[in-house]
N, C-alpha and C positions, 0 to 999 in steps of 0.2 A: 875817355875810357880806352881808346884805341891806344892809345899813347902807354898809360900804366900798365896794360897787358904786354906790351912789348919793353917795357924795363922790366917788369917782373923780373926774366927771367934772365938775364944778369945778371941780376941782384942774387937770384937762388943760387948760380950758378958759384959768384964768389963765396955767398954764404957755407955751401956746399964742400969746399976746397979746406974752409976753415975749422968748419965744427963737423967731423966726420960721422962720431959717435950719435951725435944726437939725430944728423941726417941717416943714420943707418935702423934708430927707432923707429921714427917717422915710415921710413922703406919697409922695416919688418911686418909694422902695423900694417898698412896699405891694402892688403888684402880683405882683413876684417874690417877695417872699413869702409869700402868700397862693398861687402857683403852687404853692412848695415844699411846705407843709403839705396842698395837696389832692392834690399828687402821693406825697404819704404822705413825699417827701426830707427833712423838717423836720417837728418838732413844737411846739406851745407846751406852758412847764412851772410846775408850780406856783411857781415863783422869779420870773416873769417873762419868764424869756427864752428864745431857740429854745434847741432841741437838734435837731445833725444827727440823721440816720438813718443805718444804715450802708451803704457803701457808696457815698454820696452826690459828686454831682461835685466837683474843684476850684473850679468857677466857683459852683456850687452855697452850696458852705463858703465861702465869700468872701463871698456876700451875707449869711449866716447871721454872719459874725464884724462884718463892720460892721455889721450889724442890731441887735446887742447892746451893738456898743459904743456904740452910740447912745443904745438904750435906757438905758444904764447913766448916762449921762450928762445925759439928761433926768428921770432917777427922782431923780438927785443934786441936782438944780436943783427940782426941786418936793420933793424933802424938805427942803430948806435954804427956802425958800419959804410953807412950811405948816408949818414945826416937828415936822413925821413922821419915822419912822425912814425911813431906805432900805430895808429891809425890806418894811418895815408899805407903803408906794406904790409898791413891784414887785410884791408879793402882791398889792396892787387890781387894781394895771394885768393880772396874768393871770388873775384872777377873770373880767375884759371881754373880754380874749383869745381864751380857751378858749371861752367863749360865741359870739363871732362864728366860730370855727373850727368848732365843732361844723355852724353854721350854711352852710357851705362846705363839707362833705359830702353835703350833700342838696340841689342846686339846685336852683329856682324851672325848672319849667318842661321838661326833661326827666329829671332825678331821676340823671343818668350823674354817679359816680364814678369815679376817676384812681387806682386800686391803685399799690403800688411797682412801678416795674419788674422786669423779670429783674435774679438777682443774677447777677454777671462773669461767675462756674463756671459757668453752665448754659448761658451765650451760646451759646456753641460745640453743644452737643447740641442748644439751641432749633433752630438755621441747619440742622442736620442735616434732623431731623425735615421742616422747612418744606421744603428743596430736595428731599427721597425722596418728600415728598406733592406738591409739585410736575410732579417726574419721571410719579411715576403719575396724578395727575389728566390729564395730555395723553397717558398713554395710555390712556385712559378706564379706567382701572381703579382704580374711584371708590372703592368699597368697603374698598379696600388705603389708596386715597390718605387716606381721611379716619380710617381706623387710624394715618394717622403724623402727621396735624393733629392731631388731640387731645392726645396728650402735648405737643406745642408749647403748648398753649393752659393747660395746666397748668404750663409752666412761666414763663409771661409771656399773661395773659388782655387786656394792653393791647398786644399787637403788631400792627399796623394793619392793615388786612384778612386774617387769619387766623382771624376770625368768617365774612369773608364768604366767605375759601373754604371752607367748614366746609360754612357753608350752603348753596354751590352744590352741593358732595357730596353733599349729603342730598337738596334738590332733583332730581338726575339718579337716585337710587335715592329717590323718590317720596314721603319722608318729610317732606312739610310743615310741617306743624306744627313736625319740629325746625327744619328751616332755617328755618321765620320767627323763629324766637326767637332763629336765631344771628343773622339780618339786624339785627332790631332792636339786640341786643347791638352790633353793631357802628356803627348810628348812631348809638346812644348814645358809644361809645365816640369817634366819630369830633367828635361834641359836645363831649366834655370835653374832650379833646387841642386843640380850636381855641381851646377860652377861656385855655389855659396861658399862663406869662409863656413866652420862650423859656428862661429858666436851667431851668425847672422840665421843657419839653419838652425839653431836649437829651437829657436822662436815657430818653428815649423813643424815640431816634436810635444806638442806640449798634448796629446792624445799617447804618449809613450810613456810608459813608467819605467822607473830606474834611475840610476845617476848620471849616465852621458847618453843623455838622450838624443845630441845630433848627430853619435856616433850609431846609433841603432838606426835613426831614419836613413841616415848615408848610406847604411848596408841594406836598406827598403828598396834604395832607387835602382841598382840594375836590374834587379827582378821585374820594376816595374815598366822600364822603360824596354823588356824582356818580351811580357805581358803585352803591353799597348800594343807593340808592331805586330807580334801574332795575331790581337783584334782586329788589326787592320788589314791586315793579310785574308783571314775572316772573312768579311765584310767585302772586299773586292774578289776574293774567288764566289763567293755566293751570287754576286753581280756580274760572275764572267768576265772578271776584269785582268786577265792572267799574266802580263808584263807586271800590273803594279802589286799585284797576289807576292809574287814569287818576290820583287823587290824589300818590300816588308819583311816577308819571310825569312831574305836572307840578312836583314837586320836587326830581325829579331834572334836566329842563332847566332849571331855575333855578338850581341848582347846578352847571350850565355842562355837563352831559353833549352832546357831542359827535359819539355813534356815529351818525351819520344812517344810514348802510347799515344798521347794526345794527336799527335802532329799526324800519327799513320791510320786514326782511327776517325778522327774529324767530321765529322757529315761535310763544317763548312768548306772542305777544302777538298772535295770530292771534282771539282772542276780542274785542279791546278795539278793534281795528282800523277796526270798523266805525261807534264813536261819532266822531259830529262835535266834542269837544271833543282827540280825537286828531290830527287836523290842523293844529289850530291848535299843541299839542305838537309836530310834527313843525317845523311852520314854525321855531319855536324853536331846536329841536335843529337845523336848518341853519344855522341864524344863527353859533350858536355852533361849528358844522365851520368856517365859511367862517371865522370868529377865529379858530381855532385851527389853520388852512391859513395862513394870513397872518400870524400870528406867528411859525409854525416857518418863512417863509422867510425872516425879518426875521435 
C-alpha cells in the first residue's frame, strides 16, 4: 500500500500536465465535495469513488455523479497512460482520498465537526419539540422548556442555535458549567456550518423555506456565531470571570453583534462594566447598530 501511494502521485502529476480541462473540473468541484464528505452526505470508498449517503439532496447527488464520472474518466486516461489496470489507479487514487478525508474531520484549529443532518421522519417532531421549548422558554418556564430542547438536540445535534438555547436554559437555572459547554458546542458548530460548500449546507436548511435555502442559513450564521460569544461573555461576567467576559465580548462585536441597548443594559454583564477595555467594545457594538439601522432602511 505504501508503495501505490507513493506512485500515485506521479501518475497524477503526468496525468495533470495532459488533460488540463478535465483536471480543472475535478479542482472546481473539490470544494463541494469535500463539503459533502464532512457533512457526513458523501463518502469516499475503497473503488475510488463517492458513494451518496442516504437520504442525501438532489443537488447533493448531482455533484456526487459528476464527480465520478470524472473520476472514471481520468483513472481511464492514466491507466492507458502508465500501462495500469483501472482498477489497480482507482484503488491508489482512494488509498490518497480516504487519507485526506480522514484529515477533514478533525480541523486545524477549532476541532468542530458537521454530523449528518436530521433524517426527513423526524423533521417534523425536531420543529415540534423546538416551538414547545420555545413557547415555554418566554414564559420563563426554563426547566419545562429545556426538557423539550434536548430531545431536539438528539434528534439533529447541528440545528443552529438549539445549543444555544440549551444553554441559555441552564444559564437561567444556574447550571454553568452545563450551558458553557452547550455555548462552546454551538460555536463550534456554528464554525463548521460556515466553512460548508453550500450543496453540502442546504442539507442543513431544510427547517427554511424558499428556494436557496443554504443561502438563507449562510446569512443565519454571523448573527449566530454574534449571539453565542455574547452568551458566553454572559455566563463568565456573571461568574466574575472578567479577562474571559471581555474576550468573548470582543468576538462577539467583531462578529457584528449589534445589541447596543443590550450590551449597556445587561444585568449579566454588570461585573465587566467597569473595565476600560468595555468601552471601547461598546464603541464597536454601536458602530455596528448604526449598520445595521442603515441597511434595514435601505
Amino acid at each position: 500500500m505504501r508503495i501505490a501511494i507513493a506512485l500515485l502521485l506521479p501518475l497524477f502529476a503526468a496525468w495533470a500536465q495532459s488533460d488540463d480541462d478535465l483536471k480543472m473540473k475535478i479542482q472546481d468541484r473539490a470544494p463541494a465535495v469535500k463539503g459533502l464528505i464532512v457533512a457526513g452526505s458523501a463518502r469516499e470508498t475503497e473503488a475510488g469513488y463517492l458513494e451518496s449517503a442516504g437520504g442525501t439532496a438532489p443537488d447533493a447527488r448531482q455533484i456526487v455523479d459528476e464527480e465520478n464520472a470524472d473520476r472514471r474518466l481520468a483513472f481511464e486516461r492514466i491507466a492507458k497512460a502508465s500501462n495500469l489496470a483501472l482498477e489497480q489507479v482507482a484503488t491508489m487514487f482512494a488509498a490518497r482520498a480516504k487519507l485526506a478525508a480522514a484529515k477533514w474531520h478533525d480541523p486545524p484549529g477549532n476541532g468542530a465537526t458537521c454530523g449528518a443532518p436530521a433524517k426527513d421522519a423526524d423533521v417534523a417532531r425536531l420543529l415540534v419539540y423546538v416551538k414547545q421549548g420555545m413557547n415555554l422558554a418566554r414564559a420563563e418556564k426554563f426547566e419545562e422548556a429545556l426538557a423539550e430542547f434536548k430531545p431536539a438536540l438528539e434528534i439533529d445535534r447541528n440545528f443552529l442555535s438549539l445549543n444555544q438555547n440549551i444553554g441559555s436554559m441552564r444559564m437561567k437555572l444556574k447550571q454553568y458549567k452545563e450551558a458553557l459547554e452547550s455555548f462552546e458546542a454551538e460555536s463550534k458548530l456554528v464554525e463548521c456550518l460556515a466553512g460548508l460548500a453550500p450543496a453540502a449546507l442546504g442539507q442543513y436548511a431544510y427547517f427554511i423555506e424558499g428556494a436557496d435555502r443554504a443561502k438563507a442559513l449562510a446569512e443565519q450564521i454571523p448573527k449566530a456565531r454574534a449571539e453565542v460569544h455574547y452568551n458566553i461573555a454572559s455566563l463568565h461576567s456573571v461568574r466574575k470571570n472578567n479577562d474571559a467576559a471581555i474576550e468573548a465580548l470582543r468576538k462577539s462585536a467583531k462578529a457584528g453583534f449589534a445589541g447596543a441597548k443590550l450590551l449597556a443594559e445587561d444585568p449579566d454583564l454588570a461585573f465587566v462594566r467597569t473595565d476600560p477595555a468595555f468601552r471601547e467594545i461598546a464603541a464597536e457594538v454601536q458602530k455596528n447598530s448604526v449598520l445595521k439601522d442603515r441597511d434595514n432602511k435601505r
